[in-house]
C-alpha positions as CSV (number, residue, x, y, z in Angstrom):
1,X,0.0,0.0,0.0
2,X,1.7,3.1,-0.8
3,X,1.4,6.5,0.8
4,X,-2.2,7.4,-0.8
5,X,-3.9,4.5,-0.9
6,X,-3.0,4.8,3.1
7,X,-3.7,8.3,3.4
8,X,-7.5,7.6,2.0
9,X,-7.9,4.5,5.0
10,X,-6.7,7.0,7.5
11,X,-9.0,9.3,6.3
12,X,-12.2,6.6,6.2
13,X,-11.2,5.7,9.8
14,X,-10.8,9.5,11.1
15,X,-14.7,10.1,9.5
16,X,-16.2,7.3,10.6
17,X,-14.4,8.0,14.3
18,X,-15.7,11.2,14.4
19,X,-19.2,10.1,13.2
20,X,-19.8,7.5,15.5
21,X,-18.0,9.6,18.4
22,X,-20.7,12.6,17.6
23,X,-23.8,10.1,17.6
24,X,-22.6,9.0,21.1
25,X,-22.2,12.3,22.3
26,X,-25.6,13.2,21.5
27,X,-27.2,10.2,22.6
28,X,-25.2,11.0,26.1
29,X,-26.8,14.6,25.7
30,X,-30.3,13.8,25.1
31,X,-30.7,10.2,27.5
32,X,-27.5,11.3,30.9
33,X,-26.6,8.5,32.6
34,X,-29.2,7.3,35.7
35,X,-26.1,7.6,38.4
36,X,-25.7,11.5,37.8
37,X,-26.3,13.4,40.9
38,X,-29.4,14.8,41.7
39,X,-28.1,18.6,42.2
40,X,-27.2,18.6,38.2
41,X,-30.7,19.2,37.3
42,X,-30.4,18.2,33.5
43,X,-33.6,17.7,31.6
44,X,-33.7,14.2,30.2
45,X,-36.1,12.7,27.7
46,X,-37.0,9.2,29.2
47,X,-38.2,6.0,27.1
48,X,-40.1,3.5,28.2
49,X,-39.2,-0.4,27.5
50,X,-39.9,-1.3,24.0
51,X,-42.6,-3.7,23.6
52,X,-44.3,-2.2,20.2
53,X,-43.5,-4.3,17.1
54,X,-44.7,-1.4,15.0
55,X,-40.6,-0.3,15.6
56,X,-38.5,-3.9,13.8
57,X,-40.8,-2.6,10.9
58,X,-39.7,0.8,10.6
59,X,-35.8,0.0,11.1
60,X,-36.7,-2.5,8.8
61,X,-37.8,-0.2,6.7
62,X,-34.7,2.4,7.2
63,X,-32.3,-1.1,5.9
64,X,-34.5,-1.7,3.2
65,X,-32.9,1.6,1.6
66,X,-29.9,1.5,3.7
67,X,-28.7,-1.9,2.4
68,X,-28.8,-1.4,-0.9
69,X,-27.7,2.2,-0.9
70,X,-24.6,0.6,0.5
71,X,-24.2,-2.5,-1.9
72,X,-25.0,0.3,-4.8
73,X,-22.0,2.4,-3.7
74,X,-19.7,-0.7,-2.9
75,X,-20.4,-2.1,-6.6
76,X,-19.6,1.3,-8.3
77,X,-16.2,1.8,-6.0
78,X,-15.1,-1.8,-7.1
79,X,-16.3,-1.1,-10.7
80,X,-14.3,2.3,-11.1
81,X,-11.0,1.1,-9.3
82,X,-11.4,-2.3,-12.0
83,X,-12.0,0.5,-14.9
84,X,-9.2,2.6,-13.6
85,X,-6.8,-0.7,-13.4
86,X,-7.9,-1.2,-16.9
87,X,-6.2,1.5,-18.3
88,X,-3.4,1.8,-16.5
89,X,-2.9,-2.3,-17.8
90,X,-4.2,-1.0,-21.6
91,X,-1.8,1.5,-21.6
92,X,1.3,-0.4,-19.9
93,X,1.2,-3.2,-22.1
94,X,1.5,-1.5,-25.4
95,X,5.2,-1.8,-24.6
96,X,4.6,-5.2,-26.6
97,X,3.6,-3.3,-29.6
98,X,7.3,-1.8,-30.1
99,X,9.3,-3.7,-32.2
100,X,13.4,-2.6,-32.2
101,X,15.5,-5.4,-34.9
102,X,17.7,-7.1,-33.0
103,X,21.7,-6.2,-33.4
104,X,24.1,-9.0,-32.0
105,X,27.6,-7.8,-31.8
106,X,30.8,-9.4,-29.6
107,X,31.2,-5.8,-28.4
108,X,28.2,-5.4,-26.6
109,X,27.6,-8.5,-23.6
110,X,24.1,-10.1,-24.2
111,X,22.0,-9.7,-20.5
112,X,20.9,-12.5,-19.0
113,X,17.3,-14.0,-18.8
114,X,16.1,-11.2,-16.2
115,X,18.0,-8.6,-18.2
116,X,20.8,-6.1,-17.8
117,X,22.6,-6.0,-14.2
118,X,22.9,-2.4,-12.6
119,X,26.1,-2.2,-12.9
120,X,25.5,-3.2,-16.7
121,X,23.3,-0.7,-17.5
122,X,25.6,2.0,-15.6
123,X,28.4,1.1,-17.8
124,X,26.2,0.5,-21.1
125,X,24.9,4.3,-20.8
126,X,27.6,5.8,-20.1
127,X,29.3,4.2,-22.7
128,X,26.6,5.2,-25.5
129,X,26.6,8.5,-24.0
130,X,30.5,9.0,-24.8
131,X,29.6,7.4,-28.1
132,X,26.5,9.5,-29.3
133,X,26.6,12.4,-27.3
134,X,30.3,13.5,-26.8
135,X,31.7,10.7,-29.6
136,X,32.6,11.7,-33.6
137,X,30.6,13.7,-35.2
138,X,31.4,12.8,-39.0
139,X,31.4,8.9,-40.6
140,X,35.3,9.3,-41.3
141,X,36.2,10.0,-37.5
142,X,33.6,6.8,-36.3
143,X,35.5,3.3,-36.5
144,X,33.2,0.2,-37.4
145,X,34.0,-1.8,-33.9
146,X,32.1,2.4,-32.7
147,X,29.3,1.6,-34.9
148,X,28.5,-1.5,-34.0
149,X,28.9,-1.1,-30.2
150,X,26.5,2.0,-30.3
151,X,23.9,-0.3,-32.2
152,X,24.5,-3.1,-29.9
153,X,23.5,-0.9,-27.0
154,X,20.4,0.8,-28.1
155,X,19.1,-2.6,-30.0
156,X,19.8,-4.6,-26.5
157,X,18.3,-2.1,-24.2
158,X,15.3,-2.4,-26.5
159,X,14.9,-5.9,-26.6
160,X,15.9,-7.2,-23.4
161,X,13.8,-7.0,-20.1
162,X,12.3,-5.5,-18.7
163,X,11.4,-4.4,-22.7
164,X,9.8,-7.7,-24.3
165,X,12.4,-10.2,-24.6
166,X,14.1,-11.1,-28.0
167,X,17.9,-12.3,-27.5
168,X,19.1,-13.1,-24.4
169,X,22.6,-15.0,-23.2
170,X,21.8,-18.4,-21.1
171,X,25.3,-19.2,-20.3
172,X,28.8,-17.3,-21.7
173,X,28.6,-19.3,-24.9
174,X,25.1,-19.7,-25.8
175,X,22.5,-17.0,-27.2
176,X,18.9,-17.5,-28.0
177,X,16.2,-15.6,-29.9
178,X,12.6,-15.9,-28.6
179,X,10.1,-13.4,-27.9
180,X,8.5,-13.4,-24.2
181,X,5.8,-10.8,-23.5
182,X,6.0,-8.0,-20.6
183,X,2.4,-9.0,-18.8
184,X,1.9,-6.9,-15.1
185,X,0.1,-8.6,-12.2
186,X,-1.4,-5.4,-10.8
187,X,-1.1,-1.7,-10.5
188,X,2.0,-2.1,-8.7
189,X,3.9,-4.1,-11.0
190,X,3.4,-1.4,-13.7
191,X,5.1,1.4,-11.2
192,X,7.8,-0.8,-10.9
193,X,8.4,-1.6,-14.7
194,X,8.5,2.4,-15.5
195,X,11.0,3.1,-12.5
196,X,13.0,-0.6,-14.6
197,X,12.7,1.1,-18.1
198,X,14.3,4.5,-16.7
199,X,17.8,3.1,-18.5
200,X,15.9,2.0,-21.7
201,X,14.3,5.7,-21.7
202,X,17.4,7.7,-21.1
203,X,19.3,5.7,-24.1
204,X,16.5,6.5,-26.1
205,X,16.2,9.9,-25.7
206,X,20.0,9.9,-26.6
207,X,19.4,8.4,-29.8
208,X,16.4,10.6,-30.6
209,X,18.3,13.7,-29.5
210,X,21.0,13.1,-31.6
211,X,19.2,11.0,-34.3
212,X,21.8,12.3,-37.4
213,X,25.0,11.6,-35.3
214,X,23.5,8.2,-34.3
215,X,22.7,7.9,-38.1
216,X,26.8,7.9,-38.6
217,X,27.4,5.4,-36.2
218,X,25.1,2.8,-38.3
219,X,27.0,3.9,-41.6
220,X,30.0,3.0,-39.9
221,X,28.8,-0.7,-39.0
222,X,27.6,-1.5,-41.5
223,X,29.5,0.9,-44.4
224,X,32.7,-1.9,-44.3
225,X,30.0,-4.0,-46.5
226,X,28.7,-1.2,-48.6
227,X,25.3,-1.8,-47.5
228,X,24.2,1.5,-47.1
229,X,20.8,1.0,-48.0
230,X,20.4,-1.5,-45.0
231,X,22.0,0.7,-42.8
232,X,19.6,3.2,-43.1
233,X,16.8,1.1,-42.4
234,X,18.1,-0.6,-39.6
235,X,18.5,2.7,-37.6
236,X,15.7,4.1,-39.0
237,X,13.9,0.9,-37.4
238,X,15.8,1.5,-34.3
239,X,14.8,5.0,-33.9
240,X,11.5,4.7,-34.1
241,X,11.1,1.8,-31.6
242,X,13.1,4.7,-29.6
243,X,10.2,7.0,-29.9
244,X,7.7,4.3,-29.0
245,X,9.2,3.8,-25.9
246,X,9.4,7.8,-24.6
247,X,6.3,8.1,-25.8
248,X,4.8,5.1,-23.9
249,X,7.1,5.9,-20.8
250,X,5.4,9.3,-20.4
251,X,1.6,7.4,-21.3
252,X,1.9,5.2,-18.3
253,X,3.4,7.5,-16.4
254,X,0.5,10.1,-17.1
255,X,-2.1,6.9,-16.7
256,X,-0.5,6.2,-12.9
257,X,-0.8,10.0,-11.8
258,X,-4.4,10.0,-12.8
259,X,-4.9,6.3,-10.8
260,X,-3.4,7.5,-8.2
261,X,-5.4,11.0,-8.3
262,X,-8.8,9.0,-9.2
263,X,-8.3,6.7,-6.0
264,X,-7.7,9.2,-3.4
265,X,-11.8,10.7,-4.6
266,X,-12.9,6.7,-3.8
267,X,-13.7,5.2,-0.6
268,X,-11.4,2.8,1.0
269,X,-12.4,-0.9,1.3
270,X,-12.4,-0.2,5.2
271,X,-15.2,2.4,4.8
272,X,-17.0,0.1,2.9
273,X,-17.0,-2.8,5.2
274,X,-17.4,-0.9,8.3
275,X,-20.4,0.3,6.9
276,X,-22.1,-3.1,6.1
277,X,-21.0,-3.7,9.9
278,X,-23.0,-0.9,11.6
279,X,-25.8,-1.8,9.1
280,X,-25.7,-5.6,10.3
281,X,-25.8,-4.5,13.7
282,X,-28.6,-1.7,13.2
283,X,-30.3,-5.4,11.9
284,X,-29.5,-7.1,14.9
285,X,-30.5,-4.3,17.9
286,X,-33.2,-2.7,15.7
287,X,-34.8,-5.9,14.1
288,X,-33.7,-9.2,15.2
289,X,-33.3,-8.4,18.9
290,X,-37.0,-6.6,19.3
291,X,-38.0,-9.6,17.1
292,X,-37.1,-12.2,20.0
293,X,-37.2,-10.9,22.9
294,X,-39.6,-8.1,24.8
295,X,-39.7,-5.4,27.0
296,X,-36.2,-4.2,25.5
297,X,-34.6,-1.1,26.7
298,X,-34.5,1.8,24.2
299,X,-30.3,1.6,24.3
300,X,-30.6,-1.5,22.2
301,X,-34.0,-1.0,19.9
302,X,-33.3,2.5,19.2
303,X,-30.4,4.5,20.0
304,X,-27.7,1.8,18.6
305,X,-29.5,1.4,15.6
306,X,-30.1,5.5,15.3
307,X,-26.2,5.4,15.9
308,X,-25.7,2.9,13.0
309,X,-27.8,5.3,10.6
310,X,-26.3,8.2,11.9
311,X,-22.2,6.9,10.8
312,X,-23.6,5.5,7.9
313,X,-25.6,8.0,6.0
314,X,-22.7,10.5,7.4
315,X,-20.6,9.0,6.0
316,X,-21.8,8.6,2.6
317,X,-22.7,12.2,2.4
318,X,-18.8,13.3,3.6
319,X,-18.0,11.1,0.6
320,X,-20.4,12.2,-2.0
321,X,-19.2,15.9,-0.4
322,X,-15.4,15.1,-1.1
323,X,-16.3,13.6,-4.5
């Protein structure tokens, strides 16, 4: 649970608290306690023992609207946090729309299965970034071992996890090519992939930044062959996957702001089952109780259940309020 999705129980708890703690307050105020002291003088409205059945059927009544009122607005919070999932999971997942070509060279290290190490990806940037960024700027100054590790780096980053898998390294001398899907388990697990993609996104942006320069380093691996042609392809492939991924980086990141925004306006699950709760019990002292037994006191047939309404409707209006 991170720090809003806690901040919204704290404030479902903190309502409710100061529901229920008014509603007792006032039942205090209007029916004192029998041991005050005589000299205190307070007016006090006195009940006598419940024995009319005419009052299970108008607490009855009261849940009849109560109880559905509260499944209604339980449905609609579940169905809005689902929705809201749903696009942050639409949105996320496009990641296994981009398609980068895959560049094998012996200067750049394959990753393993669960992709780059840290200190891989530390080196790897920095390395592109001397490269692209502060490197050659013509095709005569860039050597071909240049050009091939600068497409090594962009094309692994971008094909490697936590990017959809395409060529990974099982052991020092073996390499395969498959194609394994990027799927998220919840909300969560999309937070965590964009803080994982933050390397993928800065080499990106490098490449994009300084797409002409990067242009010369493709010329250069692939100019030895005089397949100039080819080369232009290939990065221009290798771009454009680049763009995809900046593009989707700030997509999800926009989609998570807005979950996160949309969630703090909706009730916590607490709210929700607390709620039920004081309805069951307004059930039990208002319905079942009077129901079964006679000559209750009005404690249990009326003022617990008036409590229960009181939190309860309360608490819906704070919500529809803060909504």
């Amino acid at each position: 649970m991170n720090n809003k999705q806690r901040s919204v129980v704290v404030n479902d708890w903190g309502v409710l608290a100061l529901i229920v703690g008014g509603s007792l307050l006032l039942w205090l105020g209007i029916n004192p306690p029998q041991t005050l002291p005589d000299f205190v003088g307070q007016p006090r409205w006195r009940l006598e023992p419940v024995t009319d059945l005419a009052l299970p059927a108008v607490h009855g009544a009261i849940l009849s609207v109560l109880i559905p009122v509260i499944a209604a607005y339980a449905i609609y919070v579940s169905t809005a946090k689902r929705q809201l999932e749903h696009i942050v999971y639409e949105t996320a997942t496009k990641v296994n729309q981009i398609n980068a070509p895959t560049y094998i060279t012996s200067e750049v290290p394959l990753p393993g299965p669960a992709g780059y190490t840290n200190d891989e990806k530390n080196r790897l940037v920095l390395r592109f970034q001397q490269l692209v960024v502060y490197g050659a700027v013509s095709r005569q100054q860039i050597s071909a071992t240049e050009g091939r590790e600068a497409l090594g780096i962009l094309s692994g980053f971008l094909n490697t996890a936590p990017m959809r898998t395409t060529a990974i390294r099982t052991d020092p001398s073996n390499v395969q090519l498959l194609t394994e899907r990027v799927n998220f388990k919840d909300v969560r697990a999309v937070s965590d992939w964009v803080r994982d993609i933050g390397f993928v996104g800065v080499v990106c942006a490098m490449a994009l930044n300084r797409a002409d320069r990067f242009r010369q380093f493709a010329y250069a691996s692939f100019g030895d062959h005089g397949e100039f042609n080819q080369a232009g392809t290939f990065v221009d492939a290798l771009l454009a996957a680049s763009n995809q991924l900046v593009g989707l980086q700030q997509s999800v990141g926009q989609a998570l702001a807005d979950f996160d925004d949309n969630l703090r306006r909706l009730p916590g699950r607490h709210g929700v089952v607390i709620s039920t709760s004081l309805a069951l019990v307004a059930f039990g002292c208002g319905v079942a109780i009077p129901l079964a037994l006679t000559n209750l006191g009005p404690l249990i047939a009326i003022w617990i259940p008036v409590i229960c309404y009181g939190a309860i409707f309360g608490y819906l209006g704070v919500l529809i309020a803060r909504a």
